[in-house]
N, C-alpha and C positions, 0 to 999 in steps of 0.2 A: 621432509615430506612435501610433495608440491600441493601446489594450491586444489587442482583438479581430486587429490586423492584427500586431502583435507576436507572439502566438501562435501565427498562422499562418508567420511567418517563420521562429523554433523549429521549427517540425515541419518546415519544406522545406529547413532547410538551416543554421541557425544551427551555428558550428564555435569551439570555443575560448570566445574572447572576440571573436569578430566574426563577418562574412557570409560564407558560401561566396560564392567569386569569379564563381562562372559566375550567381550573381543575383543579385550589385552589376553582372556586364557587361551584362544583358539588357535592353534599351532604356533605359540609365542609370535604370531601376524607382525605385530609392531618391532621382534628383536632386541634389541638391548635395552639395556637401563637410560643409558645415550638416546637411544631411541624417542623412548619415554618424553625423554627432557625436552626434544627436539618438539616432541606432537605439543606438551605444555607452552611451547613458546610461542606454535601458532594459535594455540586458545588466547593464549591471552593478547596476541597480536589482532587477533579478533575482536576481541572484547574490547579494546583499543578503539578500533574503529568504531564502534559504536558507541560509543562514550563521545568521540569525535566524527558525527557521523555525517556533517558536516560539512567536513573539509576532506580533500581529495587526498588519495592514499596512491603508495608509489604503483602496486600489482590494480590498483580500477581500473577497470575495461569502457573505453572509451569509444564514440560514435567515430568509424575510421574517416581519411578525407573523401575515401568514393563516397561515401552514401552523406556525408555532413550535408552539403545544398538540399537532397531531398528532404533530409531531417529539419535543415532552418524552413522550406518554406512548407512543409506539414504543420509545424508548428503554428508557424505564422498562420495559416488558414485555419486553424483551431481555433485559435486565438478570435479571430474575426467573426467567425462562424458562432462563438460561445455570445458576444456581442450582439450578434444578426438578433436571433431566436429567442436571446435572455439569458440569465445563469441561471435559475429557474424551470427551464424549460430542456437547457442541454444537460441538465442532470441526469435526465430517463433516455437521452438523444439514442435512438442505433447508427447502425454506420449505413443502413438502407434509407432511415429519414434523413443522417445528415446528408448524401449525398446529396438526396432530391433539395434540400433546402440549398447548398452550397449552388449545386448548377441553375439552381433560379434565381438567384442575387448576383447582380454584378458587382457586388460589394464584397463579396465570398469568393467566389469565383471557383468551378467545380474541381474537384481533386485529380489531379492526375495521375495518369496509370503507374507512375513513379512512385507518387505521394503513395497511392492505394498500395502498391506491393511492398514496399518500405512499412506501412506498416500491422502489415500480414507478418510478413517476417517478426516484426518486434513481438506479436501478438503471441505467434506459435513456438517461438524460440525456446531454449530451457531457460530460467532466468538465474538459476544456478550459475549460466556460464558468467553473471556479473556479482555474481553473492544471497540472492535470495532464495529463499529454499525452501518458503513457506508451500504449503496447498494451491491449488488451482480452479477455483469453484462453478468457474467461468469457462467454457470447453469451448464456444466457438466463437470466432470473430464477429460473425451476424447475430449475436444474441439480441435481442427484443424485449425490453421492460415492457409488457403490457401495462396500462392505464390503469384498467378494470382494477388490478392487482396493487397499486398503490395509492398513499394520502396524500396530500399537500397539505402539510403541515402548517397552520399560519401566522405570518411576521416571522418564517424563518427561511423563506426559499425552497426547502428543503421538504425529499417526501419518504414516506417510508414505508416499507410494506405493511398491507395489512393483515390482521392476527396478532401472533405473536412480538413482531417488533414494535408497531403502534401499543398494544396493551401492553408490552414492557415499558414504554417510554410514559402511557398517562398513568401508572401505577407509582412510576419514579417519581414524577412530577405531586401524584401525593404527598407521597412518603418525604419525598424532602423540601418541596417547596419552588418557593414561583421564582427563588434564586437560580435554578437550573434552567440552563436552555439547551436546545439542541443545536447543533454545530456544523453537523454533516450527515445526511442522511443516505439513502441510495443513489448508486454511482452508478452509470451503465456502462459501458464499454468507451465510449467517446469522450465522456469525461474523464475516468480514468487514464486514456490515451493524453489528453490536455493536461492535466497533472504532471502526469511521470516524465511526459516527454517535455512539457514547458519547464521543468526544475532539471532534467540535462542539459538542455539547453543554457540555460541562467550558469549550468557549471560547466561551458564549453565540451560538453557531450557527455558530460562522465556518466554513466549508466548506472556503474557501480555507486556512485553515489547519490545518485537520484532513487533507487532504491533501497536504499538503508532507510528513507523515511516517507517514501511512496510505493505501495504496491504496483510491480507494473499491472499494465492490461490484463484483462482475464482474472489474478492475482488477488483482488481484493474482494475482502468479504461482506465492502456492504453492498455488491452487487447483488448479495445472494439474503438480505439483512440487518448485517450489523452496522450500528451508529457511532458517531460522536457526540458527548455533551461538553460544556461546557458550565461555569456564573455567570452570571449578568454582568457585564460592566471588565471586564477582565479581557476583552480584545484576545487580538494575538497569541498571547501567554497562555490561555486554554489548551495552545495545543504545543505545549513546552512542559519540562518537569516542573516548572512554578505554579501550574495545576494543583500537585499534589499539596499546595499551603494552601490550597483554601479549602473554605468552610463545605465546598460543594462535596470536593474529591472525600471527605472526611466522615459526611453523611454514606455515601456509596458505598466506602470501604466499610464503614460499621452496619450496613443495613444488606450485605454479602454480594452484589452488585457487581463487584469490581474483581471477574474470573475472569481475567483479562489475555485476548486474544495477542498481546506482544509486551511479555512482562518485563520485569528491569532483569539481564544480562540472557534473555530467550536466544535458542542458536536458530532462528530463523533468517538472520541478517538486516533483522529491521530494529530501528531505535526504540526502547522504552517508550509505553504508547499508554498510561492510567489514563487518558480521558475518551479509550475506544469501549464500547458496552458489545460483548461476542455475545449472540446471540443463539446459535447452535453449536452444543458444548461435543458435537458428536464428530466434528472436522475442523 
């Protein structure tokens, strides 16, 4: 089975560690027993990866050599631009203020029509074509985090909508304690874009694996909500499976909490995520 038709079995029906049964029965689709074995071996070649999700695998689709310069110096201007404005600040950034901010600093310096269609392309792509397969919440590259519409949360950078994911977060913050912080709040398009694209970069373009543990653009749900927490004191490792030994992950998980938007072996193609709080259980 190739990769392309693999993917597509993932999204109609892949359950556990095998095939939903009503499309193994459907004009025996799959074929032989052979068959069978063959589709098991790309599950679990799967599952592989994500366990290893890491390290670069032989079939990851990587950033080709035309477009690699536009890819290094969009980055590079992300990167700059997250600096100009604050990390703080380019959490909610759109791609209509960063412009305006980039071409007013000579320290930025504006995006070019390269940089710009480079990553329109990333934006609209299927992201399937590198292994992700989750939802899409985010529809258009110009999207706008209105202000009005979110908190800044404080001593944490980070903001989050208001309603439901702010009163989810000060309910938690009862229930278990001033051990809990927040991590990661709303991402808007620009940031998301400095993430996924800053972590291909760091693995000389791998896409495919820059998404196993970052939503591309568009792709992520705390665009649309959902957060990260983390403990107090525990750095880095918040956002690793060594989460799951502390005392925080342990209150969430007994207080029901933790309906977790990318659970441990999920066919979305993204790594084991206990320290994401999904916020709308209905996508």
């Amino acid at each position: 089975m190739k990769r392309r038709e693999f993917l597509k079995t993932l999204a109609f029906g892949v359950i556990g560690f095998g095939i939903a049964p009503e499309l193994m029965a459907q004009n025996n689709e799959f074929g032989s027993t052979a068959d069978t074995y063959q589709i098991d071996d790309h599950i679990k070649d799967y599952l592989h990866k994500m366990v290893h999700f890491n390290k670069p695998h032989k079939d990851d689709i990587l950033i080709d050599n035309i477009r690699y310069n536009v890819f290094k110096s969009t980055v590079k201007r992300l990167r700059r631009l997250q600096g100009y404005v604050g990390h703080g600040n380019f959490q909610v950034l759109s791609l209509d203020q960063a412009r305006k901010f980039a071409r007013n600093a000579s320290r930025v310096g504006e995006f070019t029509s390269e940089e710009l269609r480079f990553m329109e392309k990333i934006f609209y792509e299927e992201a399937q074509r590198y292994g992700f397969i989750g939802n899409k919440p985010l529809k258009q590259f110009t999207e706008r985090i209105q202000k009005k519409n979110v908190y800044k949360v404080p001593y944490t950078g980070n903001y989050l909508y208001k309603g439901v994911p702010l009163e989810t977060l000060d309910r938690i913050k009862q229930q278990v304690g001033g051990q809990l912080i927040l991590t990661s709040g709303v991402r808007g398009v620009m940031k998301q874009f400095l993430l996924f694209l800053n972590k291909a970069y760091k693995a000389d373009g791998n896409l495919s694996l820059a998404s196993r543990s970052l939503a591309p653009p568009g792709y992520s749900f705390h665009g649309i909500g959902d957060f990260d927490v983390g403990q107090v004191g525990f750095g880095a490792s918040n956002f690793t499976e060594k989460f799951t030994e502390t005392e925080i992950y342990e209150r969430l998980s007994d207080l029901g909490y933790l309906k977790l938007r990318y659970h441990e072996q999920n066919l979305l193609g993204v790594r084991f995520e206990p320290w994401h709080i999904k916020i709308n259980a209905d996508i």
